[in-house]
C-alpha positions in Angstrom: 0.0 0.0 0.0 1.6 3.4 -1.1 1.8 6.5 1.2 -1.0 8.6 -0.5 -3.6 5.1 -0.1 -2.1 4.8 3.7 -2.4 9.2 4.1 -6.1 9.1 2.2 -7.0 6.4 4.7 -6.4 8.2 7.7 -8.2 11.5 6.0 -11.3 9.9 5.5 -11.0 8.4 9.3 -10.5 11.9 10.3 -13.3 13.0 8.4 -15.7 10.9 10.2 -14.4 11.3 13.5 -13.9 15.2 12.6 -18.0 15.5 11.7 -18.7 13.4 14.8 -16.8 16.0 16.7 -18.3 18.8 15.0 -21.8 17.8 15.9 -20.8 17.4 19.1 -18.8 20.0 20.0 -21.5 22.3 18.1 -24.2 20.9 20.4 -22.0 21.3 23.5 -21.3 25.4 22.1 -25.3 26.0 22.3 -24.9 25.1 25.8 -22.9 28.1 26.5 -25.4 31.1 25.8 -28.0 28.5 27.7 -26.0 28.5 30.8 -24.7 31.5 30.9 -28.0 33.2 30.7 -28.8 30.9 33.8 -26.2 30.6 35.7 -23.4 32.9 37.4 -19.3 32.8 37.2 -20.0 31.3 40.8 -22.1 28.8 39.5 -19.9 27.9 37.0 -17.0 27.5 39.3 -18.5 24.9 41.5 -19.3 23.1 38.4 -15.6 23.6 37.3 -14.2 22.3 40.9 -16.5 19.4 40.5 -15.9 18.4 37.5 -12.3 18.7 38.1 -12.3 16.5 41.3 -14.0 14.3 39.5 -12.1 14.3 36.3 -8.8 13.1 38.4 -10.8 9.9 40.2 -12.0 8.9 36.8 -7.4 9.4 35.2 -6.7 7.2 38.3 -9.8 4.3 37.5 -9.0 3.7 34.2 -5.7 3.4 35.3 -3.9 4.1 31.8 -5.4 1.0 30.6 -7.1 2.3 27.5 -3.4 2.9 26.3 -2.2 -0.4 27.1 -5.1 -1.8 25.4 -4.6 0.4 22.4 -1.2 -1.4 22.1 -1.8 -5.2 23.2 -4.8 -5.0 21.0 -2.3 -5.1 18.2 -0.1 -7.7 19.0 -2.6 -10.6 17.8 -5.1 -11.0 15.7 -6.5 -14.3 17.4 -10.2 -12.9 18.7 -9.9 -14.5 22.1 -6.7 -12.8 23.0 -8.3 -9.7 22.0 -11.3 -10.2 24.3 -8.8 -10.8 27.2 -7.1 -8.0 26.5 -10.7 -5.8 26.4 -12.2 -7.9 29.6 -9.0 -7.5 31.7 -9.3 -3.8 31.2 -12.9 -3.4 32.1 -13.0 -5.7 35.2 -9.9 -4.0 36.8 -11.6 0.1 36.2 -15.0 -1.4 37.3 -13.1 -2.3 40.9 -10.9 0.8 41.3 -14.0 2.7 39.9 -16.2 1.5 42.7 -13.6 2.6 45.2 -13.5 6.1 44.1 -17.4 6.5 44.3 -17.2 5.6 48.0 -14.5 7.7 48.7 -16.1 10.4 46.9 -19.4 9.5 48.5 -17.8 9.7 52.5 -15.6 12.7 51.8 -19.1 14.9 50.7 -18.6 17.1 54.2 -15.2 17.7 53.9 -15.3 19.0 50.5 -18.1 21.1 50.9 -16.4 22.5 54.4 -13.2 23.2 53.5 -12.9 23.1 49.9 -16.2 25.0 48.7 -16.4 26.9 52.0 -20.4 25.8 52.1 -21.6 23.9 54.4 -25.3 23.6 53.7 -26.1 19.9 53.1 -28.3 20.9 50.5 -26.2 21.8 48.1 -24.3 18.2 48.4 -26.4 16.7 45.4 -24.3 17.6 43.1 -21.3 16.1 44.3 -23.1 12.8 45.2 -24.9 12.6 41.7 -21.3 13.1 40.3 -19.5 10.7 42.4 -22.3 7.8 40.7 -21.1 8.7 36.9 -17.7 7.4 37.5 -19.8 4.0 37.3 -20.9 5.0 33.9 -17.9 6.1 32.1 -16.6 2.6 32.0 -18.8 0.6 29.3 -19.2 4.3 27.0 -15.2 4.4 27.3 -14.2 0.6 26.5 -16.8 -0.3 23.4 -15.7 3.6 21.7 -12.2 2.7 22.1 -12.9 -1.3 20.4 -14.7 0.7 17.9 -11.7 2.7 16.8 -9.3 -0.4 17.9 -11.5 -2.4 14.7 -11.1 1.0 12.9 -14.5 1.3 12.7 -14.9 4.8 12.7 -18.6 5.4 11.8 -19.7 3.0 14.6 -17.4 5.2 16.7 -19.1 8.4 15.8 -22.7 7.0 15.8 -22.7 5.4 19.6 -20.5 8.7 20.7 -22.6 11.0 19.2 -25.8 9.7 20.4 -24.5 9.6 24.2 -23.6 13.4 23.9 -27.0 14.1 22.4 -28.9 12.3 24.7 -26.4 13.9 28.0 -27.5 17.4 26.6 -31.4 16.2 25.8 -31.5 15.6 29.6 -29.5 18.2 30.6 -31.7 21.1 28.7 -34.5 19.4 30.7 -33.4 19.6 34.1 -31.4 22.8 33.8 -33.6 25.1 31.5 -37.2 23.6 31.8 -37.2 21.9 35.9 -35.0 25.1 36.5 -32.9 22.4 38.8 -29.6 24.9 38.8 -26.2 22.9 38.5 -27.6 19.6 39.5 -29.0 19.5 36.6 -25.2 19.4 34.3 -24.4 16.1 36.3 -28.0 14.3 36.0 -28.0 14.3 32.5 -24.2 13.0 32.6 -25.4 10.2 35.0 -29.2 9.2 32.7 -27.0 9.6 29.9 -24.1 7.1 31.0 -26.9 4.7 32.6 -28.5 4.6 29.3 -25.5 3.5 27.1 -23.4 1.6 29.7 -26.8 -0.9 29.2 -26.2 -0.5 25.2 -22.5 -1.2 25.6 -23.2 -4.4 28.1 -25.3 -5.8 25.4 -23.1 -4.9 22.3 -19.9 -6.1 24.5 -21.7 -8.6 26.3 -19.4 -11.5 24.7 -16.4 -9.7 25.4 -16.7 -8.5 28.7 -17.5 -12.4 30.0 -15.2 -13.2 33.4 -14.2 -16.3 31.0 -12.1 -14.2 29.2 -10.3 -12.1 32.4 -6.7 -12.9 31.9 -4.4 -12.1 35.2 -1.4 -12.6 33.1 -2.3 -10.3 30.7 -3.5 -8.1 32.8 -0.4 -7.9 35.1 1.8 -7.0 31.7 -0.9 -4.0 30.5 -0.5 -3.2 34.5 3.5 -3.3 34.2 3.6 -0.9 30.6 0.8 1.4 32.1 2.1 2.2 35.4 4.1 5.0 34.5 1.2 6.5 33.6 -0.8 6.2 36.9 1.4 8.9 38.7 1.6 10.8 34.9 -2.0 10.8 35.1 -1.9 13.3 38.5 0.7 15.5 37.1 -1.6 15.4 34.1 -4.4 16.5 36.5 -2.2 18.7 37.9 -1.1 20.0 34.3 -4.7 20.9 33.2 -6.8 21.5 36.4 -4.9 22.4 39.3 -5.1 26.0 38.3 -8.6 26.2 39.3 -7.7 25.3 42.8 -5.7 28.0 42.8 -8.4 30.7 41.6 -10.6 29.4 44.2 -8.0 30.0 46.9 -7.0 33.2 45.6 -10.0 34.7 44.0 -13.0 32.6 45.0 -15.6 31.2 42.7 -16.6 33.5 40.3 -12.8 33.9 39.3 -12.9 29.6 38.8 -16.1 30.4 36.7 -14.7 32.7 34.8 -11.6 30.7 33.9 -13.6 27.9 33.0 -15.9 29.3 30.4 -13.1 30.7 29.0 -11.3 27.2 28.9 -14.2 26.3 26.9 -14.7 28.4 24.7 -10.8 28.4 23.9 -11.4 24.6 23.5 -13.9 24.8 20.3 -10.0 24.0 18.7 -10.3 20.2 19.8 -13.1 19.7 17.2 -10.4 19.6 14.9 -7.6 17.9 17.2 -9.8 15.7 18.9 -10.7 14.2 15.7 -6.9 13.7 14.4 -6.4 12.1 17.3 -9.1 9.7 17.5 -8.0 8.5 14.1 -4.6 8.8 14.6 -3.4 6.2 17.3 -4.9 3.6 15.5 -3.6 4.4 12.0 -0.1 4.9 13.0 0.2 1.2 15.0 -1.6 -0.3 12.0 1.4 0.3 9.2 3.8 0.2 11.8 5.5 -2.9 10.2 5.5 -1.3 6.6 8.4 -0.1 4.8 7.3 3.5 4.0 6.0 4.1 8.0 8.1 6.7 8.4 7.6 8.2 5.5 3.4 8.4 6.1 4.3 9.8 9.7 6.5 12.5 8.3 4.3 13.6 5.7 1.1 13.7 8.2 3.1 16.0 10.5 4.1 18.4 7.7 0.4 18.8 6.7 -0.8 18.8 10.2 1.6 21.7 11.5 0.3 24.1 8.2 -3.3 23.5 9.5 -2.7 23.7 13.0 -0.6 27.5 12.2 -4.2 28.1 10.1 -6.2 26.8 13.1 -4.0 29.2 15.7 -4.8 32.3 14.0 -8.5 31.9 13.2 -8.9 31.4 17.0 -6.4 34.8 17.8 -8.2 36.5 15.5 -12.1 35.8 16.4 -12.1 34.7 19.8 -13.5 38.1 21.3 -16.4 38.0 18.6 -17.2 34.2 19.6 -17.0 35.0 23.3 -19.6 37.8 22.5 -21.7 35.7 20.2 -22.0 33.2 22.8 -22.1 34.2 26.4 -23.1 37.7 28.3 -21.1 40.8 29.2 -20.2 39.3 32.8 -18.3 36.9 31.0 -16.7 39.4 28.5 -13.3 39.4 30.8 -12.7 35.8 29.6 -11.6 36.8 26.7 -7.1 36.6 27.2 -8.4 33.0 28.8 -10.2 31.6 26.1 -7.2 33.0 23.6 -4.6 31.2 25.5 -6.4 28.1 25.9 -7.0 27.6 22.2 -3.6 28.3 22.1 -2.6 25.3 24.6 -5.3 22.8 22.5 -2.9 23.2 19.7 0.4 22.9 21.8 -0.9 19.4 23.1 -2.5 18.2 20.3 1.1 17.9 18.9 1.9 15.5 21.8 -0.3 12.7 20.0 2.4 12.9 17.5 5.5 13.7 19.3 4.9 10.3 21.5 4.6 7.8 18.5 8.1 6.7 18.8 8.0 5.7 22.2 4.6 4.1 21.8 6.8 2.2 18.6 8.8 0.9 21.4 6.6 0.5 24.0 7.4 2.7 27.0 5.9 5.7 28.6 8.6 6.6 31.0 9.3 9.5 29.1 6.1 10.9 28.5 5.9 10.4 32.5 8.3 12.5 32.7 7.7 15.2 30.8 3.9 15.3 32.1 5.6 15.7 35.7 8.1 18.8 34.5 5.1 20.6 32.6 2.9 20.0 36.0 5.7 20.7 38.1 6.2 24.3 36.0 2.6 24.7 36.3 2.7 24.8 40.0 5.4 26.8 40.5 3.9 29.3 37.9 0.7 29.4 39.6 2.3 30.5 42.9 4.0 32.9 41.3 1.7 34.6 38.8 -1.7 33.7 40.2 -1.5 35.9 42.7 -1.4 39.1 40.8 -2.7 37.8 37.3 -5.4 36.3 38.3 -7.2 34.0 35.8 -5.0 35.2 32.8 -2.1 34.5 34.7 -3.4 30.5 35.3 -4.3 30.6 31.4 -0.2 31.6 30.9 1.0 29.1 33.1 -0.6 26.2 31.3 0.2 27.4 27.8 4.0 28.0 28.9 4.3 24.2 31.0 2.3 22.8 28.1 5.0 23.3 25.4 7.3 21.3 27.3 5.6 18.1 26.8 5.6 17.8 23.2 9.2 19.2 23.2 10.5 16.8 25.3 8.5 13.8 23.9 9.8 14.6 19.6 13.5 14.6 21.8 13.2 11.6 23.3 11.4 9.8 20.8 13.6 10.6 17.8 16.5 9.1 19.6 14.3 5.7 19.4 12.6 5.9 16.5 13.8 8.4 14.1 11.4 10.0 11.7 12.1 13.5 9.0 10.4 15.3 10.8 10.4 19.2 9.0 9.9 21.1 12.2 11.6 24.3 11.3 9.2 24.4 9.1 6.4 23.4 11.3 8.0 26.4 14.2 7.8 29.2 11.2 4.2 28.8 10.2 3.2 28.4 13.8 5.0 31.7 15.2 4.1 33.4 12.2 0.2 33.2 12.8 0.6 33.4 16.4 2.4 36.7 15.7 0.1 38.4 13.4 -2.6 37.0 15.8 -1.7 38.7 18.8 -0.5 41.9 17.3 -3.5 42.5 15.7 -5.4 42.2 18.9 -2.7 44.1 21.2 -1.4 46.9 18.6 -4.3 47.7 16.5 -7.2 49.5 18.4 -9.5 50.9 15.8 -12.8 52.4 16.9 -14.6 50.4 14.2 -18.4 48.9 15.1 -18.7 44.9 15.4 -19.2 44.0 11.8 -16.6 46.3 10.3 -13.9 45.1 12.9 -15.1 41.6 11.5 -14.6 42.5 8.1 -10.9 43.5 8.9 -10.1 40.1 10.6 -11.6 38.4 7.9 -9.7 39.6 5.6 -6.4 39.4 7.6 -7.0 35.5 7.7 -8.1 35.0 4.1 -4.6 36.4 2.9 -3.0 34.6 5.4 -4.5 32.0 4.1 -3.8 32.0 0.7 -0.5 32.8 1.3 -0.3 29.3 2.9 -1.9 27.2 -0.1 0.0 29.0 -2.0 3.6 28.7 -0.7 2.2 24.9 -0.4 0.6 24.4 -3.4 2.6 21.5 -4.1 1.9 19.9 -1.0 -1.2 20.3 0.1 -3.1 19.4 -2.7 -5.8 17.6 0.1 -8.3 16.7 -2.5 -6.1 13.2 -3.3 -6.8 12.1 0.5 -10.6 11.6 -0.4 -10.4 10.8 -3.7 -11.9 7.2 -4.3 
């Protein structure tokens, strides 16, 4: 199989994970002017901490088992080995999973008391109804990742796509029409996961039989993911311990803040979520081909021009998307939200930088680099937090961020070398980020909303073409979906 078959395949898996993303991420959006014409920057950052606690609880469940699973799926193609290899996974998050919801469950008081400063028991649901969804992450998580495992993408996208419709159906119900406040976020998480954990028992049903638990297996998937367990705090740490910080600092309405401007800077994962998904399983499927390297080489190149493309469009329209979709007291989010998409694009690179090592099968690099960027992060947030406020915690994690990716090409070029052009890849970024963040710092002009549009339109159209042009040769995209 050439390199333009093995490129077009991943573009038309990209594609379909890409729309599915869209959709999603587009339904998710019309949540924004819903909830922030509902609740306040305090409400917000209670759902933020909550979210957050619970986000670190659910990195520690799974254990970093979906990766290990992503690479022992590989290694046979004898269908039973596979099912151990899926069954192993699910039994061990379903036990460490059940821990975390009675921890979760007994620690209610403290959190409220010392962490939320609010001690009225009435505002515990939240929490509780939260702690319960770590149940029903596990069956959405393992049948999505067989799906793209069997590169099956438009299963993927359907049986995704239809949980996140379905979480938002109920959500709009409790929150908009039963007026329920924040509860309502985390019941339609919960009816949504109940709902398609039973789909994904029935579709998995052969898989997940305690036949096919294999301790052996299990014990080697334990032994390559372990690095990641303590690489999955610094993670946490990485990505969410600045809200802690806010909330110490500034209180709630600062955490709320932040967060709405963390997603709205993360509209940038529709794209990078979507390379990703279709990614990991690509690259280990022609790993034993003679023109690998070649394929991962060439993806990069055209990956790095659309990310620079992606970087500016977000530098240059942020303040009008921010407008378009929340209220004034949310206006300030603005730097945030900038930054952020900023960051999406700095990890996204990550997925990349890390295929080497993956090759080889270790993560103690990535570990390591995870623990530097979340070390950075803290000592940043010490240090800037304090006087920056929320911009200053949007800085720190675009600043530690960039070490990962960094570190990860280093390290993984040493073990599996690939041509990487990334001079090239450094010029196109800094170049958009430059004429992004000049335009909004240096140029000022009193012109109304639609005018002011026009200007940054224009701005990224030349930009633009001067891209596909200077590229003509090589970004001639229409071959990856031609039949």
């Amino acid at each position: 199989m050439s390199t333009l078959i093995k490129i077009k395949s991943l573009g038309k898996d990209s594609v379909i994970y890409g729309l599915s993303s869209v959709l999603t991420k587009m339904i998710t959006v019309f949540l924004i002017p819903v909830y922030t014409r509902i609740f306040t920057p305090s409400d917000y950052g209670v759902m933020n901490i909550i979210t957050n606690v619970l986000s670190a609880c659910a990195l520690f469940a799974v254990f970093g088992l979906d990766s290990a699973a992503a690479r022992w799926y590989y290694d046979s193609d004898d269908l039973a080995d596979r099912k151990s290899t899926l069954s192993s996974w699910f039994y061990f998050q379903t036990i460490v999973s059940t821990a975390f919801v009675v921890l979760m469950l007994v620690s209610t008081p403290l959190v409220f008391k010392y962490l939320l400063k609010d001690s009225d028991q009435g505002n515990y649901l939240p929490w509780t109804i939260a702690s319960l969804t770590l149940w029903t992450m596990i069956l959405p998580k393992v049948i999505n990742s067989l799906f793209r495992f069997r590169r099956k993408p438009k299963q993927a996208v359907l049986f995704s796509l239809s949980h996140s419709i379905l979480t938002i159906g109920v959500t709009i119900l409790t929150v908009v029409y039963m007026r329920t406040g924040i509860v309502g976020v985390f019941i339609g998480r919960l009816c949504a996961g109940i709902v398609f954990s039973i789909v994904g028992y029935f579709l998995l049903e052969d898989w997940l039989s305690v036949s096919n638990f294999n301790k052996v297996r299990l014990k080697k998937m334990l032994k390559f993911s372990a690095p990641l367990v303590p690489s999955s705090l610094a993670f946490w740490v990485l990505n969410s311990a600045n809200s802690f910080f806010l909330l110490y600092y500034f209180g709630k309405a600062e955490v709320g803040l932040y967060a709405v401007g963390v997603s709205i800077g993360a509209f940038l994962m529709l794209f990078t979520t979507a390379f990703q998904q279709a990614w990991g399983p690509f690259a280990f499927s022609i790993i034993k081909d003679k023109d690998a390297k070649d394929v991962y080489a060439s993806v990069f190149g055209i990956y790095a021009i659309l990310a620079s493309i992606l970087l500016l469009f977000s530098v240059l329209f942020i303040p009008e998307i921010l407008a378009l979709l929340t209220t004034p007291k949310f206006y300030s989010a603005s730097w945030v939200a900038t930054l952020m998409s900023i960051n999406v694009i700095v990890a996204s690179f990550s997925y990349i930088a890390n295929l080497g090592l993956n090759i080889v099968k270790t993560n103690k690099p990535y570990a390591k680099a995870i623990f530097m960027a979340a070390g950075l992060n803290l000592v940043l947030n010490f240090v800037v937090v304090p006087h920056l406020g929320m911009l200053g915690s949007a800085l720190s994690v675009v600043v530690s961020q960039s070490i990962v990716p960094v570190y990860l090409f280093y390290k993984s070029q040493k073990v599996y070398f690939v041509n990487y052009n990334f001079k090239k890849a450094l010029i196109y970024i800094l170049i958009a980020l430059l004429i992004g963040i000049l335009f909004r710092l240096l140029v000022n002009i009193d012109l109304d909303f639609i005018h002011k549009l026009m200007l940054k339109t224009s701005i990224f159209i030349t930009f633009l073409s001067i891209v596909c042009f200077v590229n003509r040769k090589h970004i001639n995209l229409s071959y990856l979906f031609k039949k």
